[in-house]
N, C-alpha and C positions, 0 to 999 in steps of 0.2 A: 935208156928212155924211161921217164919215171911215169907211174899211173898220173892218169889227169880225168877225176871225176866232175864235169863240168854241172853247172845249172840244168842244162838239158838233159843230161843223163841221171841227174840224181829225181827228177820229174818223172823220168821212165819207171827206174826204180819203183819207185811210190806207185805208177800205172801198174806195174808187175805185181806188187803187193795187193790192191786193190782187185786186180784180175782173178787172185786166189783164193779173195774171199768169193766172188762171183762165181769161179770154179766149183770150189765144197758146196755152195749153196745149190748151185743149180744142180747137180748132181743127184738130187732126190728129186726134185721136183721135174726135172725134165721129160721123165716119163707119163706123168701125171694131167700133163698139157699140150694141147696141141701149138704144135713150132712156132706159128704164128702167133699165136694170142700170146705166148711165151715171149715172143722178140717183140710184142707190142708194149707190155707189160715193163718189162727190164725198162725201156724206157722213158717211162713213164715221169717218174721221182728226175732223172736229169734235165726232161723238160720245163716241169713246173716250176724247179728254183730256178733254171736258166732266165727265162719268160718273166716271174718275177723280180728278176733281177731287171733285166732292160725294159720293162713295163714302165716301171719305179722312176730309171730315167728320161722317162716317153718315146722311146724303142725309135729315138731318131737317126738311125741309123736304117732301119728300114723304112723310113717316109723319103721319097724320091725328091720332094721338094727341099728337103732339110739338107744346110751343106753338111752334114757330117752323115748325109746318104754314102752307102758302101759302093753302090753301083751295081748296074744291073751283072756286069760279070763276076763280082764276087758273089752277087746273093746266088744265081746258078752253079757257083762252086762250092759254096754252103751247102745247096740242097741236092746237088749228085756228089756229095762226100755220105749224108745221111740216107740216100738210097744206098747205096754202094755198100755201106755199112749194116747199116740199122736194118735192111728189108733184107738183101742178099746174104752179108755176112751172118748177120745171127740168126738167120732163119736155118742156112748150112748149116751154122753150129746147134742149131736145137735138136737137126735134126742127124747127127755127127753124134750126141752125146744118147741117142738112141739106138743108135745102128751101130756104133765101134763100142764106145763105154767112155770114162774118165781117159784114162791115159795115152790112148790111140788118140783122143779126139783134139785134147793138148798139145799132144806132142804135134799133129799134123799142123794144127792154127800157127804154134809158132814156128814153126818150117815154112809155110807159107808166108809167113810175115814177114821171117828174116828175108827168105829170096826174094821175095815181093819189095821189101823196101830198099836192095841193092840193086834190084833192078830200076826200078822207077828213080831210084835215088841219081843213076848214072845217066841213063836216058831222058829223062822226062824233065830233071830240075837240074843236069848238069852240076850234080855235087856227088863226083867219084867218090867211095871211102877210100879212107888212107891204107897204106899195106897193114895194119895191125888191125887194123875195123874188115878187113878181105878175111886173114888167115883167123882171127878170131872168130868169124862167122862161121867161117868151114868148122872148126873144132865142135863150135855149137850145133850145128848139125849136124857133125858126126854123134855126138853127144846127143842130139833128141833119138838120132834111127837109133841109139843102142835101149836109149827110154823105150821107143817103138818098139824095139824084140824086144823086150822086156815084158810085152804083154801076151804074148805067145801061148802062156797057161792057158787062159780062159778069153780067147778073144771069142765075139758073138758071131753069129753064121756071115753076116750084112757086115764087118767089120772094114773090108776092103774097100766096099761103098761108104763108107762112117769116115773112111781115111780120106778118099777123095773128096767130100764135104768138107773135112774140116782144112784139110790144103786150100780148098776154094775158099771159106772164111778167112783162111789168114792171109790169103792176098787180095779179098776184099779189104780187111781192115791195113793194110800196107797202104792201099790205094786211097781209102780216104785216110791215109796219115800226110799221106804225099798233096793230097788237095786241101787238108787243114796246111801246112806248112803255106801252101801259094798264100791262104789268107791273110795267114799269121805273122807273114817278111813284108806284108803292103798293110795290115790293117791291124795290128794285135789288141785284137778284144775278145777276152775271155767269153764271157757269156754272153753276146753277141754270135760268137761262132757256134756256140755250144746250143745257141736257142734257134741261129737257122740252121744246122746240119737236126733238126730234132724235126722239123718241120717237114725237110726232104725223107725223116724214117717214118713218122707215125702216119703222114696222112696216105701215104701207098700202105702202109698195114691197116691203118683203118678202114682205107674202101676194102681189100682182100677180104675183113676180115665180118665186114657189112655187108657182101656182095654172096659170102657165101652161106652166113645165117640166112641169106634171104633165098637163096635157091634148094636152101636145106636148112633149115631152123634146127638149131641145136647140134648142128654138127662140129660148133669151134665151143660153143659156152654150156652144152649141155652136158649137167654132170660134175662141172668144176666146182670144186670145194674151195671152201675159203682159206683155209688153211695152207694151199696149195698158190693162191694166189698172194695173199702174206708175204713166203715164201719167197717168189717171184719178184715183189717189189723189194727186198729186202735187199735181193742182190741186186737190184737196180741201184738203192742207196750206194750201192758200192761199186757200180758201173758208173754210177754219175762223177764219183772222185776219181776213178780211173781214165775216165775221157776230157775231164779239165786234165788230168796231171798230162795227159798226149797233147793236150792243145799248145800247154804250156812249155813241154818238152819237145817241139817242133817249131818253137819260137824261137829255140837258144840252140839247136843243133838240129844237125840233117836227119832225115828219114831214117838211112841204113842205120847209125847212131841209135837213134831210139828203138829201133824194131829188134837189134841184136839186144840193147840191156832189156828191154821189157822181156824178153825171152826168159829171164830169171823169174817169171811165175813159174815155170816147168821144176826148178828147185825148187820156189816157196810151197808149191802143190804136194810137193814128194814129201815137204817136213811137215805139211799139215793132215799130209795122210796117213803119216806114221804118228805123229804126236794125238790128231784128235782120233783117227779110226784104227788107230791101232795097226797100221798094216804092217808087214814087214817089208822092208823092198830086197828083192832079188838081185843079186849079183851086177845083170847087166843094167840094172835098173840103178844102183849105186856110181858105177863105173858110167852112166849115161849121165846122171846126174853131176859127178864129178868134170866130166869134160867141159860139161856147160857154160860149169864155175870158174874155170879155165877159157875156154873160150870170151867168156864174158871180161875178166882182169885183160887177157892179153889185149882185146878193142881196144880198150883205154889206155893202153902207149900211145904216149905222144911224143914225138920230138918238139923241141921249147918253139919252135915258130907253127905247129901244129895247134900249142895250146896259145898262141896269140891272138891266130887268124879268130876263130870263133870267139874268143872275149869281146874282140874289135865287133865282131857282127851282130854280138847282144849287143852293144852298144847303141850300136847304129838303127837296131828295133825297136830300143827304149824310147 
């Protein structure tokens, strides 16, 4: 069975790359901000070119009288993909990358992701993975827990609690990968999905984040340096390509599919830890790394009516 790197998976890819610069970035700055204003932030920059983007075409898609209205039940699946996401998931993950550190916090998102999108992938959207998308996943998992021991040196006191946050973030973001997908097989529009899943994040983090300056002024903004915030949008610039490349990587393959190749930030993370911060990686930390890589190649067997079916299905989305 030969590799078969489809459209949808080389999308992932790109999502995984873009994840890692999100990763490095937030990594200093996570401490420095409180979780929320943090997850408000990140999304910031994907909103405002999404929005300009469908503004440009008279955002006819959200006017109810316009036939090329989405409908009330996709715009509700829009805006509980960006809850789901935007408020729950990266609010865990802020607060995942305080309580475990970089590597605990990574490695649990995409464990949560991967099982997260083979489940829903099987249940929810009736798109089993194929036996090499199964046994390829296991590997990657096995392959993240040996990442996970791998931080065993110096894990923080709260690291167990950091663990369970960041599993809960990656099956948050599993979950709105699986409710972008509904969009994306009945409606595929890029920044359309991207400007209403933006809507269901920011405006629950903005009242949060409104609700509690006012019961306590300066307990989310008081103190924040600029610097810090910079920082913050910068890897939003880089969350916002990570979240088109999933929209568009759920339009051309299944959930399980994209959750297993994005999982390859956990190696782009390991070579940009070593190449920018000098780290060394440990043993189990190589050998974690390596399974990944492994895990990742074997998914992508297909047998030749494996790699038709999904050609035929971008087709038919086009």
């Amino acid at each position: 069975m030969p590799i078969a790197l489809g459209r949808g998976e080389r999308w992932a890819l790109l999502a995984a790359a873009s994840y890692t610069v999100v990763n490095i970035t937030l990594r200093a700055a996570a401490p420095e901000i409180d979780p929320v204003l943090g997850a408000f932030l990140r999304q910031v920059p994907v909103a405002v070119i999404a929005w300009l983007v469908v503004l440009r075409s008279g955002a006819v898609e959200f006017r109810p009288g316009h036939p090329a209205f989405l409908g009330r039940d996709l715009l509700w699946v829009l805006l509980a993909s960006g809850a789901v996401s935007l408020v729950v998931g990266n609010i865990a993950y802020q607060l995942a990358l305080v309580t475990a550190g970089l590597g605990v916090s990574v490695s649990g998102i995409q464990a949560g992701s991967v099982l997260g999108g083979l489940v829903l992938s099987t249940i929810s959207l009736r798109e089993p993975p194929t036996r090499a998308q199964g046994l390829g996943a296991a590997i990657v998992l096995a392959g993240l827990a040996a990442i996970g021991a791998a931080q065993t040196s110096g894990l923080l006191p709260l690291w167990y609690v950091g663990l369970l946050l960041a599993i809960t973030a990656g099956s948050c973001y599993a979950a709105a990968n699986a409710l972008t997908r509904v969009v994306q097989k009945r409606r595929p529009l890029l920044f359309v999905t991207l400007a209403g899943s933006s809507v269901g994040g920011l405006v629950p983090l903005g009242l949060l984040i409104g609700g509690r300056e006012l019961l306590e002024p300066g307990s989310v903004l008081g103190g924040l340096a600029p610097t810090t915030v910079g920082v913050v949008l910068a890897a939003g610039l880089a969350n916002a390509l990570a979240l088109a490349s999933l929209a568009l990587a759920v339009r051309y393959t299944t959930v399980a599919s994209t959750n297993v190749v994005s999982a390859a930030a956990i190696v782009f993370s390991f070579v940009g830890s070593v190449v920018i911060f000098r780290e060394v990686g440990s043993p189990p930390m190589v050998a974690g790394v390596a399974l990944v890589v492994i895990g990742l190649v074997v998914a992508q067997l297909r047998r030749p009516s494996e790699r038709e079916a999904p050609a035929a299905g971008a087709a038919r989305e086009r």
